[in-house]
C-alpha positions in Angstrom: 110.4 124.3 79.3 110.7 127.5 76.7 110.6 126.2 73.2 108.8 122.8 74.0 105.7 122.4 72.4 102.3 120.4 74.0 101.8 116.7 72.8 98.6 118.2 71.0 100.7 121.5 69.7 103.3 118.5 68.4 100.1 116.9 67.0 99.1 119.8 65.1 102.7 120.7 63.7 102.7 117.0 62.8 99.2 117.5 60.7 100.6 120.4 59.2 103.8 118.8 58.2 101.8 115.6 56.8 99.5 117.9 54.9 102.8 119.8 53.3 104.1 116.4 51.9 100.9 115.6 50.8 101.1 118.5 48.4 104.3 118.1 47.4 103.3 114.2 46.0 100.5 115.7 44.3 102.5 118.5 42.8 105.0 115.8 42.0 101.9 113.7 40.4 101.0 116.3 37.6 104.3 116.5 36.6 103.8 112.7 35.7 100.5 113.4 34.3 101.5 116.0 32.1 104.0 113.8 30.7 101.1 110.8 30.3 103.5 108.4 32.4 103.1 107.4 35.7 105.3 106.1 38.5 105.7 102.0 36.8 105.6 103.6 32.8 108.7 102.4 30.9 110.7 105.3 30.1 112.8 103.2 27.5 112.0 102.1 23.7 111.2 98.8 22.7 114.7 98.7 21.5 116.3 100.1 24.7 116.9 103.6 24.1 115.0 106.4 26.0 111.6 107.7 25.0 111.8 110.4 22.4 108.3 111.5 23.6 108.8 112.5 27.2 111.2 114.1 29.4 112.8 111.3 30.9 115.0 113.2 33.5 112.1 115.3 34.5 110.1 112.0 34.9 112.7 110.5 36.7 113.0 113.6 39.3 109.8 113.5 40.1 109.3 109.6 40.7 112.6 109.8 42.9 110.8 112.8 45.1 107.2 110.9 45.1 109.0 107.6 46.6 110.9 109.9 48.9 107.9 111.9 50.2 106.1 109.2 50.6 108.9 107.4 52.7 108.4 110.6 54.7 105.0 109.9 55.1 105.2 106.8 56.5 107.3 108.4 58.8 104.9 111.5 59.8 102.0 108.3 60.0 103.7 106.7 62.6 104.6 109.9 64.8 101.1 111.3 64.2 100.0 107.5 65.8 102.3 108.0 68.6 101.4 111.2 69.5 97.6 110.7 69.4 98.0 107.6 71.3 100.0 109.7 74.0 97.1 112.6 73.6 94.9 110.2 74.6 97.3 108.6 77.7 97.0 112.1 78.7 93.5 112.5 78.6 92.8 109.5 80.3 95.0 110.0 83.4 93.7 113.2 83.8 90.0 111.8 83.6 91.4 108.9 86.0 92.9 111.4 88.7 89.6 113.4 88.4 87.3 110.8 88.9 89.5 109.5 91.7 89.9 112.6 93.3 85.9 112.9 93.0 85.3 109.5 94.2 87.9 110.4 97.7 86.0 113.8 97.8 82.5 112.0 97.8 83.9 109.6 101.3 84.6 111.4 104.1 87.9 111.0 105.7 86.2 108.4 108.2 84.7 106.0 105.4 88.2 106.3 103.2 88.9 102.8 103.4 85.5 101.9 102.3 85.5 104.2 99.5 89.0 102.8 98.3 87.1 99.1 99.0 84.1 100.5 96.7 86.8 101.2 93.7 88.3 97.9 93.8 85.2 96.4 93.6 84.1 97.5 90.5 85.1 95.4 87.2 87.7 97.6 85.0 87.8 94.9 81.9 85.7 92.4 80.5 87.7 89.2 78.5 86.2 89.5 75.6 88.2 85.9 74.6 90.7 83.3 75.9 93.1 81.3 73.5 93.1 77.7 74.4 96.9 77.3 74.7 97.2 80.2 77.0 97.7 80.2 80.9 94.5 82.3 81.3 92.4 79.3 79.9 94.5 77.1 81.8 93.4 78.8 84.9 89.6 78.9 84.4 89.0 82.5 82.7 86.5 82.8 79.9 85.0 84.7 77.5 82.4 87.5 79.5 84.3 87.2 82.6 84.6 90.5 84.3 88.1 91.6 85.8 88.1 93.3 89.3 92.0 93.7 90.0 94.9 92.0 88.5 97.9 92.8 91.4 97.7 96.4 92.5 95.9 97.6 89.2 91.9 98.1 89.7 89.2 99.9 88.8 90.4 103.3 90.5 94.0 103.2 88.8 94.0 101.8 85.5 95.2 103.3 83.0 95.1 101.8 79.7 96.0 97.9 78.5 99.4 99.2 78.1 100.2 100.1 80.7 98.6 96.7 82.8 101.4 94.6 80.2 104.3 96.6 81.3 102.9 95.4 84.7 102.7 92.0 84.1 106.1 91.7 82.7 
């Protein structure tokens, strides 16, 4: 579609964005500094009354953009996170459909089911630990053991961990 950016375009506009905050908390910051306070500084006398020294509404300002800029941060965190995970979900089926495309190009059409049989065969996960209480233990697996298939899903199709869980479930 016109107008819709990449997943790494997205990524970079979110850097950009993330860096752009970043500036404005630390432009926000040396406003605090400048008055000596910082963001937990009492802005009130010992008696109650506001602080002849400083410029409480300017202090005030800032601390109200810092917490909101950095509510925007956390934000811009987590979308960054989802996009490089989805980067990376892109990456790997691409490298998947490659390497199974290469794989089918190596058989010929005659040995196809062998080469499908040679994909299956090879271990795509290694338990790297088994709870006690879980069914897996229940059922025998352990630590080192090395996973072939679990249903449909094998060496030639998997994806990524996530993607096996929304199978399972």
């Amino acid at each position: 579609m016109p107008g819709t950016l990449s997943k790494r375009e997205e990524l970079e506009r979110l850097y950009a964005e993330r860096e752009n905050i970043e500036k404005s908390i630390a432009a926000q910051l040396i406003v605090l500094q400048n008055e000596g306070v910082g963001m937990l500084d009492q802005l009130v006398d010992s008696e109650g009354f506001p602080r002849a020294d400083v410029n409480v509404h300017s202090i005030r300002t800032a601390r109200s953009i810092i917490i909101r800029l950095r509510n925007d941060l956390k934000e811009i965190e987590v979308q960054i996170s989802e996009c490089v995970s989805e980067v990376f979900k892109e990456i790997e089926q691409q490298n998947s459909i490659e390497a199974t495309n290469s794989e089918f190009e190596a058989n010929s059409t005659d040995n196809l089911a062998s080469g499908i049989k040679n994909i299956i065969k090879k271990p795509f996960l290694t338990v790297s630990g088994v709870h006690s209480s879980s069914p897996a233990y229940a059922c025998g697996l352990k630590s080192g053991d090395r996973i072939l298939s679990i249903g449909s899903v094998h060496q030639g199709n998997f994806i990524s961990l996530e993607t096996l869980i929304n199978y399972s479930q």
